[in-house]
N, C-alpha and C positions, 0 to 999 in steps of 0.2 A: 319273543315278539312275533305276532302272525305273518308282518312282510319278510321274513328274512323263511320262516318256515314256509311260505307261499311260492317264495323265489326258491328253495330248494324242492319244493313238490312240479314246479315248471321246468327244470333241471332233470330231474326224474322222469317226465313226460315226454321230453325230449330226446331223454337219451334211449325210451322205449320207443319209439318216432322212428329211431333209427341213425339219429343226428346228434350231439356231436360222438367221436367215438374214440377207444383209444387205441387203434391198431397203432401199431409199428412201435409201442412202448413194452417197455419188462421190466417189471418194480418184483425187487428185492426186498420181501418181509420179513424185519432182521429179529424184532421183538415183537411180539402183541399183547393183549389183556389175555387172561387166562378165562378159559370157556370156548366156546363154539364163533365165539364171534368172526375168530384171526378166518377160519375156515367161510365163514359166510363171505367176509369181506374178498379174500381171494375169487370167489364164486361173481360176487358183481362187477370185480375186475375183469377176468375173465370173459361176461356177459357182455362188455362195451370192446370187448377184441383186444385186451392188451393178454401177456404172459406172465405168469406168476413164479417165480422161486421163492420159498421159507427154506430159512437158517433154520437147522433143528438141531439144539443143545441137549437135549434129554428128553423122558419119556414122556414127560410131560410135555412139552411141543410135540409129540407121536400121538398120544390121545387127543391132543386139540385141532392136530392139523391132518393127519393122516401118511400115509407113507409116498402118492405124491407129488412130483415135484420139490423134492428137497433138496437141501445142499445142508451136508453135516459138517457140521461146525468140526476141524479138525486143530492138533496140533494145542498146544499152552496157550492160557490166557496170556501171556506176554506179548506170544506174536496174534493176537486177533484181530488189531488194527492193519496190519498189512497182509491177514488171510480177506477182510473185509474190500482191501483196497484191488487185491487180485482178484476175488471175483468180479469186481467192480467191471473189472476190466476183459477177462476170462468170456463171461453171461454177456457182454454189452448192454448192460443193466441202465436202466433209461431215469429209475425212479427206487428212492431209499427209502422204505418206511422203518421209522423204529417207535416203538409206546414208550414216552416218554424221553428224554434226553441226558438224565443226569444218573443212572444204574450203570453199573459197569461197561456192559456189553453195548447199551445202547448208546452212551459215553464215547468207545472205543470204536463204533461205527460209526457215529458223527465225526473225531475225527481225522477221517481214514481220507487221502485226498482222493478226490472224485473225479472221472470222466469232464471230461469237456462236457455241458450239456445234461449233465446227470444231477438232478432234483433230490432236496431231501426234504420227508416231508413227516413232521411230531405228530405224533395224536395222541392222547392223551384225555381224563376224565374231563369234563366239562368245567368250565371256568364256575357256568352258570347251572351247576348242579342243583335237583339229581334229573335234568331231563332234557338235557345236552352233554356233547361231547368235544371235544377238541382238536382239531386239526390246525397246522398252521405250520407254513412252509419254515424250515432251517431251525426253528425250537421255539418255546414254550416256557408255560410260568415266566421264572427273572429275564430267560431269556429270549421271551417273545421280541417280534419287530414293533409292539405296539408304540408309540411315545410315551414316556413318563412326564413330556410336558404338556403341562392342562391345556395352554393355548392353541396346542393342535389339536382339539376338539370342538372349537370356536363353529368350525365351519360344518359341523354337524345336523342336517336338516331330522328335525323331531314334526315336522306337520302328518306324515302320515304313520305314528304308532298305531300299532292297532292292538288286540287281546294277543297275552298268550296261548300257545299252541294247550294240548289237553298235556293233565301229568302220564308221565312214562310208567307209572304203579310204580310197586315193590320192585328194591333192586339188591337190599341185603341177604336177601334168602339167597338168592339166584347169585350175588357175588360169593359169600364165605361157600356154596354147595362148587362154584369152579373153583376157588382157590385150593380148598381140599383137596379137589381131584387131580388138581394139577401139581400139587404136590407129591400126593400117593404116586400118580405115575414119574414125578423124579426119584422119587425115592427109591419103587419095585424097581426100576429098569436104570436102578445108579448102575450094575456090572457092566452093561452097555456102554456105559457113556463118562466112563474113570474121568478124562480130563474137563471134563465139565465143573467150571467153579461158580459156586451159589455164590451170588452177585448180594444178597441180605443181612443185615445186620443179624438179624433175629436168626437162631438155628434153625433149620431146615424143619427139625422133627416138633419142636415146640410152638412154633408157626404154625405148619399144617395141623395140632389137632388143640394148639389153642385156639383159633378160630371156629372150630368146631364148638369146642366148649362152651366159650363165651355165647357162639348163637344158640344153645340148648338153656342155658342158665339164661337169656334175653328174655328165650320163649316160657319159662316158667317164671321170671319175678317181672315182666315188662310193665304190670299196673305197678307193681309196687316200685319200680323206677319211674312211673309220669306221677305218680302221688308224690314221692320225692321232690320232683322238679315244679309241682303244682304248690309245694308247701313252699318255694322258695318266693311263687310269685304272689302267694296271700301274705305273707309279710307283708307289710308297708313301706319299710325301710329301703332304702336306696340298695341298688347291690352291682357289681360290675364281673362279668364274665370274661373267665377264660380259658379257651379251647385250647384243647392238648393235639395233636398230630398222632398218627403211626408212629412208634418208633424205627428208624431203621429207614422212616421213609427219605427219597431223596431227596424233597424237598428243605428236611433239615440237615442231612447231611452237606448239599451243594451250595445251597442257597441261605446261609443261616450260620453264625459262630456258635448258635445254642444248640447242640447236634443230637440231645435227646430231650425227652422231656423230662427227666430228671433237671435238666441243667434250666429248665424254662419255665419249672414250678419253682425253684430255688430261686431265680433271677425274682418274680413275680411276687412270689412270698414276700421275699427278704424287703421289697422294696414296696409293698402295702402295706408290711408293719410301722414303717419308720414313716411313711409319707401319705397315707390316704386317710379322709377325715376318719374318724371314730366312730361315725354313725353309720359309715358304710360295711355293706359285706363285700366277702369275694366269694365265688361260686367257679368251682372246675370243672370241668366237662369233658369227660372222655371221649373219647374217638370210636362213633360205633362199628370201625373195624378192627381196633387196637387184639392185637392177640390173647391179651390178658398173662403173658409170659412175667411180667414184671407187676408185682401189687402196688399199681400206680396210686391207689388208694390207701394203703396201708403209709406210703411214702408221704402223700399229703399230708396224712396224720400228723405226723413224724417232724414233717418241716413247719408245722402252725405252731406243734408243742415248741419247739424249738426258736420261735421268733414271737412266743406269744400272744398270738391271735387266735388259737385254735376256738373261742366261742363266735368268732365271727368269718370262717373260712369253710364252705363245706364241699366235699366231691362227690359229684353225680357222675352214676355207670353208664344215667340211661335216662330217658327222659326227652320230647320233643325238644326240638334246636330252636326253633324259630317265636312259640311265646318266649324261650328267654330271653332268645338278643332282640328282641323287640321291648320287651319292658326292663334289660341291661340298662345301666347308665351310660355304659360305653363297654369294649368289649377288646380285649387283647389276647393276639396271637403271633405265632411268628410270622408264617406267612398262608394260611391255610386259608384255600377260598370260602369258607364257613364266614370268614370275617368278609367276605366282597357283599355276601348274601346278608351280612349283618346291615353295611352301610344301605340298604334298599329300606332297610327298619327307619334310617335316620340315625340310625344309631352311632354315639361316637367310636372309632378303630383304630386302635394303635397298633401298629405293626413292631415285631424286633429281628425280623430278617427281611427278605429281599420276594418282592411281588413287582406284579404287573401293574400292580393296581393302587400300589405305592406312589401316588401323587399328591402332590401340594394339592388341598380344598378338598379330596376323600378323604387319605387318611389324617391322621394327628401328627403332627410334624414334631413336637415339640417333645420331653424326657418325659420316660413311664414318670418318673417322680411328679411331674407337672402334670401330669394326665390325669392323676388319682385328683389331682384338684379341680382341673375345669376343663374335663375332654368337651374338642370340639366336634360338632355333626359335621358330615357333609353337606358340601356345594351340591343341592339336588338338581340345578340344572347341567351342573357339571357330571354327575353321574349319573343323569338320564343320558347326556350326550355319549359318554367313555362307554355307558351300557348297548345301546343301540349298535355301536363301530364295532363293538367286541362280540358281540352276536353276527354281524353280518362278515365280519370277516375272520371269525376263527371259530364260530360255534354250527355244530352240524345237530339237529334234536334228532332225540334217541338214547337208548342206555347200550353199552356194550352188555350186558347182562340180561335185563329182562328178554323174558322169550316172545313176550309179545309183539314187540318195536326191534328185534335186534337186528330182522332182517332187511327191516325199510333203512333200519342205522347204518347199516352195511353201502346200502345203496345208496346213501347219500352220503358217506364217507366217501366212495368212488364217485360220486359227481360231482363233489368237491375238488377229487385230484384230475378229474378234466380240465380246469383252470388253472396252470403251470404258470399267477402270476404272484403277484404280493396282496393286490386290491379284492380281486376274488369277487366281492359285492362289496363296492363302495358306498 
C-alpha cells in the first residue's frame, strides 16, 4: 500500500532531519536472516545513536556480522535462556531483536525474563511477500498481537488506499547465494565454535548444498517448470492447489501438528481421494526454497498410487505461484503466507495449522473434507480491511536479500523500532 510506504519514507526523512533518535538504547541482535542485511541493519541502528551488541554462534554470524561488537554465545544450549537473561542484564540492553520466534535459540531468547523496560522485537520475512518484511513487537505469525476476531477490523478506514509501492526484483538468487554462505562459514569455522547446536531439522551439510542444487537445476529446467504449470492452467477442468512449506521450517514445527510435509501431503491425499468431486484435480507445489534433501516428488507419486488418484494429482518443482492460486478453485496449506496472497485472488483457503490470518470470513472455517465440496471465498471487504492494519502495523517494504532495497530495508526496519509502541501506525 503507498500510505503505509509514504509514512515509512516520512520516518526515514525525519530521522535524517536529525529528529526522532535513538540515543540512550542498546538492542541485543540475538538472530538475524542470513546475508549482509543483520550488518546493514546494526549500521542504521547505529546511525539514529543507539548501541549495538550481536550474539555470534558461529562462523557464520562472523561472515555476516563481523568481528565487532560481539558477545559469543558461550556455555550448552541448555543454559542459553539464562546466558540470554544475564546479558540482559550485564549490557543494560534496552531492546531484543531475534528473526523469527519459534527456532531454537530465538525461542530461548524470547523466553529469557527481561529488564524492566526491555523491548522485544520479531522480524521476520514479510506477511505480504516478496516485497515486504516483518517487524512486530513480542512475536509473529500464530503469535502475532493482531486479533483473530474479524470484528476488530470493523473500524478500519479504506478511503485513502492508494497504489502499491514498485516490486523489490529478485530475491531467490540473492536468498539460496546467503544461505550458502552462511552455512559454509558454520561449517569451516565448526573447530571454533564446538558448542554451537544447529537449531534445523534438516542436516547442516545437505541443507547448505541442497540449496545450491536445487537453484542450478531451477536455472536449467525453469521453462520447463512454467510450461508444466502452464499445462495445468490450459486444462479446463477445475483443480485445487496445494502448497508445501520448508521442511524443518518453524512454522510447521511450532505452529502446526503436521510437522513435515510428508505428514501434510498424506493428510491431503488421503482426504481428496475419498472426498473431492471426480472431476477435480489436485496440484502440489513445492517450495521454491525447499532444499530438495527429500524427493518430495517421488513421495507424491507414492501416496496418489497408494490412494488411487495418481491420474488426477500432479507435483510441480517450479512454476509461477500466482496464475495458480488465482485460477485454483481453492487452495490448502498449513499455514504459509503463499495462502494470505492466495485470498487477494479471491481465492478459497483452507488452513490445517495455526495463522494470523486464520479468521472467520478469510479463511474456510469448515473440514478439508467439506472444502473439497464447496470452498468458501473470502469477505473482500474484510481483507481489504485485515490487509491495510497488517501492512501499517507490522510490514516494513523491502527484501532482507535483494542488494538493491536491503539498504533503505535496513533503515526502515530502524525507524520502525523508534516506535516502542503496539500501534506503530494506526
Amino acid at each position: 500500500m503507498r500510505d503505509s510506504f509514504e509514512i515509512l519514507s516520512g520516518l526515514e526523512a525525519s530521522v535524517a532531519a536529525g529528529a526522532p533518535s535513538l540515543a540512550g538504547r542498546r538492542f541485543l541482535l540475538v538472530t538475524l536472516p542470513a546475508g549482509p542485511f543483520g550488518r546493514e541493519l546494526g549500521t542504521a541502528l547505529r546511525a539514529l545513536g543507539a548501541e549495538t551488541l550481536r550474539v555470534v554462534f558461529n562462523g557464520g554470524d562472523l561472515l555476516d556480522w563481523g568481528f565487532h561488537d560481539v558477545v559469543l554465545a558461550q556455555g550448552p544450549f541448555e543454559d542459553w535462556t539464562t546466558f540470554v537473561e544475564r546479558t540482559l542484564v550485564d549490557r543494560s540492553i534496552t531492546d531484543l531483536v531475534v528473526f523469527g520466534d519459534a527456532t531454537p535459540y530465538s525461542a530461548g531468547a524470547v523466553a529469557a525474563p527481561r529488564r524492566a523496560g526491555t523491548r522485544l522485537w520479531v522480524i521476520e520475512n514479510g506477511y505480504q511477500r516478496p516485497h515486504w518484511v516483518t517487524v512486530e513487537p513480542d512475536g509473529v505469525n500464530a503469535n502475532s498481537a493482531l486479533p483473530r476476531d474479524p470484528r476488530a477490523y470493523d473500524d478500519v478506514d479504506l478511503s485513502s488506499l492508494g497504489e502499491d509501492p514498485p516490486p523489490v526484483g529478485q530475491i531467490t538468487p540473492f536468498h539460496v547465494m546467503h544461505t550458502f554462505n552462511y552455512f559454509a562459514g558454520v561449517i569451516l569455522a565448526w573447530p571454533m565454535f564446538r558448542r554451537y547446536r544447529y537449531p534445523y531439522a534438516v542436516r547442516i551439510w545437505p541443507q547448505a548444498f541442497g540449496h545450491l542444487r536445487r537453484y542450478l537445476v531451477w536455472l536449467l529446467r525453469r521453462r520447463a517448470f512454467e510450461r508444466e504449470a502452464l499445462a495445468v492452467l490450459d486444462d479446463p477442468g477445475p483443480f485445487f492447489l496445494a502448497c508445501l512449506q520448508r521442511d524443518g521450517d518453524s512454522q510447521l514445527l511450532a505452529h502446526s501438528e503436521l510437522k513435515t510435509n510428508r505428514a501434510f501431503m498424506t493428510d491431503v491425499i488421503r482426504s481428496f481421494a475419498a472426498y473431492a468431486p471426480a472431476d477435480t484435480r489436485l496440484v502440489i507445489k513445492n517450495h521454491p526454497l525447499d532444499p530438495g534433501v527429500e524427493d518430495l516428488g517421488g513421495l507424491c507419486r507414492d501416496l496418489t498410487w497408494s490412494y488411487g488418484v495418481s491420474e488426477r494429482v500432479r507435483f510441480l518443482d517450479g512454476g509461477a505461484f500466482a496464475p495458480l492460486a488465482h485460477g485454483a478453485r481453492g487452495l490448502i496449506a498449513v499455514n504459509s503466507t503463499a495462502a494470505l496472497a492466495a485470498l487477494e485472488f479471491g481465492t478459497p483457503v483452507k488452513l490445517l495449522g495455526r495463522a494470523l490470518f486464520d479468521i472467520a470470513g478469510l479463511t474456510d472455517s469448515q473440514s478439508l473434507s467439506d472444502f473439497w465440496k464447496a470452498p468458501k471465498a473470502p469477505d473482500a471487504m474484510l481483507l481489504a480491511r485485515f490487509r491495510r492494519r497488517l501492512v501499517l502495523r507490522t510490514q516494513v517494504y523491502g527484501s532482507f536479500h535483494n542488494p538493491s532495497v536491503r539498504r533503505r530495508t535496513a533503515r526502515g526496519v530502524a525507524a520502525r523500532l523508534l516506535c516502542p509502541n503496539r500501534e506503530f501506525l494506526a
